[in-house]
N, C-alpha and C positions, 0 to 999 in steps of 0.2 A: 921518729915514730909518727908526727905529722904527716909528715912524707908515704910511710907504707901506709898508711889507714886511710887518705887522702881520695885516691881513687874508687877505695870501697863506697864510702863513705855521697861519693859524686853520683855511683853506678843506683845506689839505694835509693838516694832522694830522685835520680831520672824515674825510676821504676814505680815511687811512693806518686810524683805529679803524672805521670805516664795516665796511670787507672784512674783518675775522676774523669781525663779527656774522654778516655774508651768510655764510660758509662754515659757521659752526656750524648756520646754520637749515639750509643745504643738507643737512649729516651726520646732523640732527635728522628731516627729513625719510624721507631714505633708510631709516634703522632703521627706524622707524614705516612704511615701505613691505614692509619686507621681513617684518617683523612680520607686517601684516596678512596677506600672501601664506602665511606659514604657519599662520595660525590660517585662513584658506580651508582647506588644502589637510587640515587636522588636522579641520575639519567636514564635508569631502568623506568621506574618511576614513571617519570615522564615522557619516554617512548611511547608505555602503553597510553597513558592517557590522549597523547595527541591521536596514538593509531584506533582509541577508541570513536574521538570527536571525530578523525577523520571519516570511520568507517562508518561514524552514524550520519553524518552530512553527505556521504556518498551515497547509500540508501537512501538517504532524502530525496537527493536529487533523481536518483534510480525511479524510484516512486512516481515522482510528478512527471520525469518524462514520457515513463510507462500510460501515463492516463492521460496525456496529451496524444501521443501515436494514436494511441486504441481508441480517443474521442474521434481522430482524426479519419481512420482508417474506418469505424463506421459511417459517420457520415458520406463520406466516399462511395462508399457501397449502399447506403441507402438510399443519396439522390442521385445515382446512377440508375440507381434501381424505379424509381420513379417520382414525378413534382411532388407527390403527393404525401408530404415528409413534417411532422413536427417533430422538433426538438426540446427538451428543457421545459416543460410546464405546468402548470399546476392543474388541478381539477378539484370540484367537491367531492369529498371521500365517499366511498361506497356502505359507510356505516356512520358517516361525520367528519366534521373536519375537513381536513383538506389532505391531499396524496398528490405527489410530485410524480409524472412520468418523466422515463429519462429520452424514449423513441417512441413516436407511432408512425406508421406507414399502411398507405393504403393498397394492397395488391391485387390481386386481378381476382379475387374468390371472397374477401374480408381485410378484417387491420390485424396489425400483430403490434401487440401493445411488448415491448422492448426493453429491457432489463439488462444494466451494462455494469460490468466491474474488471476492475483494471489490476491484474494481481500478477507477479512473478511468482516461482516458487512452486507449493503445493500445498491445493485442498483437498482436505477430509469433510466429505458429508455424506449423508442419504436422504434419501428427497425426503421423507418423514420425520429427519430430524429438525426441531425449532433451531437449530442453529450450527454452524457450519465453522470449519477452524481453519486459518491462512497460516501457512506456516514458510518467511523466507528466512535463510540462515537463521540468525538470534531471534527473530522478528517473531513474534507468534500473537496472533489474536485472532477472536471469536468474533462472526459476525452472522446478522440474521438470514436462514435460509432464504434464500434470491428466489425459490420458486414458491416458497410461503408468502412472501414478501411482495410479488409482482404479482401474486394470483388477485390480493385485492387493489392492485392498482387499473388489472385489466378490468374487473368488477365495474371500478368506479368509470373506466371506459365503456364500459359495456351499455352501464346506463344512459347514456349520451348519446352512442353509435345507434340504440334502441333495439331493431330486429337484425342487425348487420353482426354476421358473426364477429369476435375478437378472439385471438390466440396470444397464451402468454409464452414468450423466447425469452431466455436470459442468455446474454453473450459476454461472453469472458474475454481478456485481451492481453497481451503480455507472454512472457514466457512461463506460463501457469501449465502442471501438472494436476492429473484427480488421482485418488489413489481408490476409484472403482468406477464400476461403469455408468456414465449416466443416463440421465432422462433423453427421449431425444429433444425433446426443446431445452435444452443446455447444452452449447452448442461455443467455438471458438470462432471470433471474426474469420478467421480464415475459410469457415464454411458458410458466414453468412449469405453471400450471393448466391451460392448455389441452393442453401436452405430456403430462400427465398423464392425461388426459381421453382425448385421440387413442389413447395408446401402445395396441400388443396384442402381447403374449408369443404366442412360439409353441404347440404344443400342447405340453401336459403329462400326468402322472397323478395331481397330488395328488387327494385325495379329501376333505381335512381340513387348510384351511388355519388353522385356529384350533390347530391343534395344530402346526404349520409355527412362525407367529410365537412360540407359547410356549416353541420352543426358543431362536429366535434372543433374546428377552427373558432367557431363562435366561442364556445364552452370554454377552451381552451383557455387558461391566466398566467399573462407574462409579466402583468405589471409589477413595481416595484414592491407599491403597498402589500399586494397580494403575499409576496416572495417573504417579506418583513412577519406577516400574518403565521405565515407556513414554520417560518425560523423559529419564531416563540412558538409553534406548536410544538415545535422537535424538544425545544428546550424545556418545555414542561412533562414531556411522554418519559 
């Protein structure tokens, strides 16, 4: 009886130890499934984050390059254009204060007091609006209309130059779209030499324009202190 029950008996208990193995590989399984699924979703994750840091360090960089060409490439074009070129300076405002020009240049008719921004992308504005909207990929910001904005810079030029006509240009640089037609003194470095070339002031009376620019070069403030003066201005406006 031993003997016939013997094998059953062997078959049952392989069968009874068999099933805890299978359920442990099932639970072994599962973890290592649900593992991986988090170590996916932990390098998803952090894909994007690097490919945001990257893509915003890369615009950065975009940015500053764009505004080194386009300083560059005006200057280029304005002392080609002629000696008679300031850059970067300060003046007493035309209603107080102080006001930073960014170009003046003396040309054969008056000065064109010079208005420069360095943009990729596309702007929305009209010249009547106080304020104008940049918009590259993600990038969007508001900033104040360039021809509002330069009108009292040439102003406070104007005061200086005294009877010598002043025109206000604002030049744009970069691979910047408008989405309307503008003013013609909004204008892209690309047509400044030629705009320069074309422009004619109305009639005037100076008689001595060497004596004209030697004031606005006097007027003119590059110093340090001055710049420090201008910066707590910005900071408080």
């Amino acid at each position: 009886m031993i003997r016939r029950f013997l094998p059953h008996a062997i078959a049952v208990a392989t069968v009874t130890v068999a099933w805890p193995s299978v359920a442990a590989n099932e639970d072994v399984a599962t973890g290592l499934t649900n593992t991986g699924i988090g170590l996916f979703i932990v390098a998803i994750v952090c894909s994007l984050l690097i490919t945001l840091l990257f893509r915003a360090s890369a615009n950065h960089v975009v940015r500053r390059m764009t505004k080194k060409i386009g300083k560059y490439r005006i200057h280029k074009v304005l002392h080609s254009r002629s000696t008679n070129v300031l850059d970067d300076f300060i003046l007493p405002g035309a209603y107080g204060g102080l006001t930073r020009v960014d170009h003046a240049i003396l040309t054969s008719g008056g000065i064109l007091c010079i208005q420069t921004k360095h943009y990729n992308g596309v702007v929305f504005g009209d010249p009547q609006e106080p304020q104008w909207t940049h918009v590259d990929g993600a990038h969007r910001r508001k900033f104040l209309n360039p021809l509002i904005q330069n009108e009292g810079r040439a102003k406070a030029l104007q005061k200086v130059a005294e009877e010598a006509p002043v025109a206000n240009l604002v030049v744009f640089t970069g691979a910047v779209q408008f989405t309307s037609v503008l003013e013609k003194n909004v204008i892209h470095v690309r047509d400044l030499d030629t705009y320069i070339a074309k422009f004619v002031f109305g009639p005037c009376k100076v008689d001595d324009w060497d004596a004209v620019w030697m004031n606005i070069k006097a007027a003119a403030l590059v110093d340090e202190e001055t710049r420090k003066d201008f910066d707590a201005q910005l900071s408080f406006s």
